[in-house]
C-alpha positions in Angstrom: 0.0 0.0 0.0 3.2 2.4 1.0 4.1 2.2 -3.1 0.2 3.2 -4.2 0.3 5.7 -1.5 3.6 7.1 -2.7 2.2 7.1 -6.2 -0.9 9.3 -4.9 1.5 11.8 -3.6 3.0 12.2 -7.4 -0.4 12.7 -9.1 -1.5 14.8 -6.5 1.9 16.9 -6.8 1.7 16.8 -10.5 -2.4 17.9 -10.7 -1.5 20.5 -8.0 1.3 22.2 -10.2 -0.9 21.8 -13.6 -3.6 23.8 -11.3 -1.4 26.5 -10.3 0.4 26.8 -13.7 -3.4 27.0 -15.1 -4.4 29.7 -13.2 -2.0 32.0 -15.1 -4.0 31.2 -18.1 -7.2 33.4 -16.6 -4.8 36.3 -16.9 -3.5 35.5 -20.9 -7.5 35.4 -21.3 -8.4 38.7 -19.6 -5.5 40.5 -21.2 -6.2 39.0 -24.2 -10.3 39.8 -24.2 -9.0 43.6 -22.7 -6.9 44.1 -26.2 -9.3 42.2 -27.9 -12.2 44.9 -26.9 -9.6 47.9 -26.8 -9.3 47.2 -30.6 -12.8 46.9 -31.5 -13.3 50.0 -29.7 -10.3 52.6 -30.7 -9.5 51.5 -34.3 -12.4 49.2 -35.3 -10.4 46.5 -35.5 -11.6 42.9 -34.2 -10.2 39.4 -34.8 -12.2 36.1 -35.0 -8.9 34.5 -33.6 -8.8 36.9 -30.7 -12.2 35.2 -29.7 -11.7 31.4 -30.0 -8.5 31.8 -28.8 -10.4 33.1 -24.9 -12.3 30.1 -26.1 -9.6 28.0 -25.7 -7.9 29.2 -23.3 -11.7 29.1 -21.2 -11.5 25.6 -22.1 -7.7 24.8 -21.3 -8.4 26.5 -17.4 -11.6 24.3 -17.7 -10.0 20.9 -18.7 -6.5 21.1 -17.0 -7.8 22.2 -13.6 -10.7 19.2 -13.4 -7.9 16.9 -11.2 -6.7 19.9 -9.5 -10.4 20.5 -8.4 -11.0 16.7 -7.5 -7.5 16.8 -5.5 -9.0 19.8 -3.5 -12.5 18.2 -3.1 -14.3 21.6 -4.7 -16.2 19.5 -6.9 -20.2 19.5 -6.6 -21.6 17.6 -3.8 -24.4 17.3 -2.1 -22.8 17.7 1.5 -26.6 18.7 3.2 -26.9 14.6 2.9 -22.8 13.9 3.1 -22.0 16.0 6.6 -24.6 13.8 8.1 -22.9 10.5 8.0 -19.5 9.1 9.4 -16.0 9.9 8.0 -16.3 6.1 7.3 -19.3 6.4 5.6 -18.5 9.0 3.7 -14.9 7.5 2.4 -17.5 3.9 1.2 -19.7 6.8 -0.9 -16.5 8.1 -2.4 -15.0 5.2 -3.2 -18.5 3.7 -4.9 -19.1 7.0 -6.7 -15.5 6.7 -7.9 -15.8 3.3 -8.7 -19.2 3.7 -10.5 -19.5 6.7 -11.6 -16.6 9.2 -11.8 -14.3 6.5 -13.9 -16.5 5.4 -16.6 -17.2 8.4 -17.4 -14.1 9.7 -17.4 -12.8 6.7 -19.5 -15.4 6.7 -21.6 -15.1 10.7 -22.4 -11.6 9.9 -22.7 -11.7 7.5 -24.9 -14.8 8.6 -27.3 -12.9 12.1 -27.7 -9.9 10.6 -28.7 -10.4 9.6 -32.0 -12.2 13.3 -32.8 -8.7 15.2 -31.7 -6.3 12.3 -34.0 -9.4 13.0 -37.3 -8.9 17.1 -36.5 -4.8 16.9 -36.3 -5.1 14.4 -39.2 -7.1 17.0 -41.4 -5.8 19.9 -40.5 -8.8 21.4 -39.6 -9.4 25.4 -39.4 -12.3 27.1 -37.5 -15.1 27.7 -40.0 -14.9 31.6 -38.7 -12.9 34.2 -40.9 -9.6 34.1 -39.4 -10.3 31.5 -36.8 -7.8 29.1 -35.3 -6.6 25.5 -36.1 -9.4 23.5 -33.7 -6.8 20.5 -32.4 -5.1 22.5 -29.6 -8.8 22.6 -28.1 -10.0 19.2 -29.2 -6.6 18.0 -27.6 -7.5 19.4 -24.2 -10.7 17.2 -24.3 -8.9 13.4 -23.8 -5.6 15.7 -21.8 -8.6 16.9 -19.4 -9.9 13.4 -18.7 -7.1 11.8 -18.5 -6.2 14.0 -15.5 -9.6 13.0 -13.9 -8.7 9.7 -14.1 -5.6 10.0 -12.2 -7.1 12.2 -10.0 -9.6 9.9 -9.0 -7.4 6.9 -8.7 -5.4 8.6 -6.0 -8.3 9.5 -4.5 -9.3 5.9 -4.5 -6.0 5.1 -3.1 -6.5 7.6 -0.2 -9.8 6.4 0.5 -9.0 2.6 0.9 -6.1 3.6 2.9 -8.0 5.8 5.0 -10.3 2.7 5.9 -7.4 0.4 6.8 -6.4 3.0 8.7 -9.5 3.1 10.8 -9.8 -0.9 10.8 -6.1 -1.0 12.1 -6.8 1.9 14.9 -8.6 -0.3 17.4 -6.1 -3.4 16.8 -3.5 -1.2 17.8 -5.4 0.7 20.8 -5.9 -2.7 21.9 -2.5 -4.1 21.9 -1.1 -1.4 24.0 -4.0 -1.9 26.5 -2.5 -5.6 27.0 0.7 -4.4 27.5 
């Protein structure tokens, strides 16, 4: 369990730095929709490119920063039901909802959007807008996105099951230095 647990710590480090790297991306977007509209505005000037590429940079923050979201439990929950129950409780729920829900999903976005980004980059394909980008940077982000949700969730499975040995080995060990 030690090797899966150290192997938590590294997707955990590595969604936590792709997070924080991310977040510098809000600013290329705002800077780049402030020069977009200064333009528009002072010499009439406006780019389709300009657009799609907030777009994609909207989706990129999106995308990249779904593990970094999972590893810091911001997710959507209903906690009015969850706060209710036991932390052991509550680690069984995670673990089924990663289990049932969170990985096929994930795999199967994965997987289902991976052979739409290889057909784009294959093509060549150009946004149907005047000017507009090359679409595979975006269509990338779709598998990259999931991908990171997927190791995101299996270190969070990992952390989980550990946490529950951890509680089923507390009272063994309570007990043994009661006997002593």
């Amino acid at each position: 369990m030690n090797s899966l647990l150290c192997l938590s710590k590294k997707i955990d480090a590595m969604n936590e730095w792709i997070g924080r790297a991310a977040v510098w991306l809000v600013l290329v977007m705002t800077l780049l929709g402030t020069f977009n509209a200064l333009m528009r505005y002072t010499i009439s000037y406006s780019s389709n490119a300009f657009l799609e590429g907030q777009w994609y940079l909207f989706g990129a923050i999106f995308l990249l920063c779904s593990g970094y979201t999972l590893l810091h439990d911001a997710h959507v929950r209903v906690d009015v039901l969850l706060e209710r129950f036991t932390a052991r409780t509550k680690a069984w729920i995670d673990i089924f909802g990663i289990i049932f829900f969170l990985m096929p999903m994930a795999f199967a976005s994965m997987l289902l959007s991976w052979p739409i980004f290889v057909d784009v980059f294959r093509t060549g394909e150009m946004s149907n807008s005047p000017g507009g980008l090359i679409v595979w940077p975006a269509r990338l982000l779709i598998p990259v996105g999931f991908f990171l949700i997927i190791l995101q969730g299996f270190s969070e499975l990992i952390k989980r099951v550990d946490s529950l040995r951890a509680r089923d080995a507390a009272p063994e060990a309570s007990g043994k230095e009661a006997a002593k």
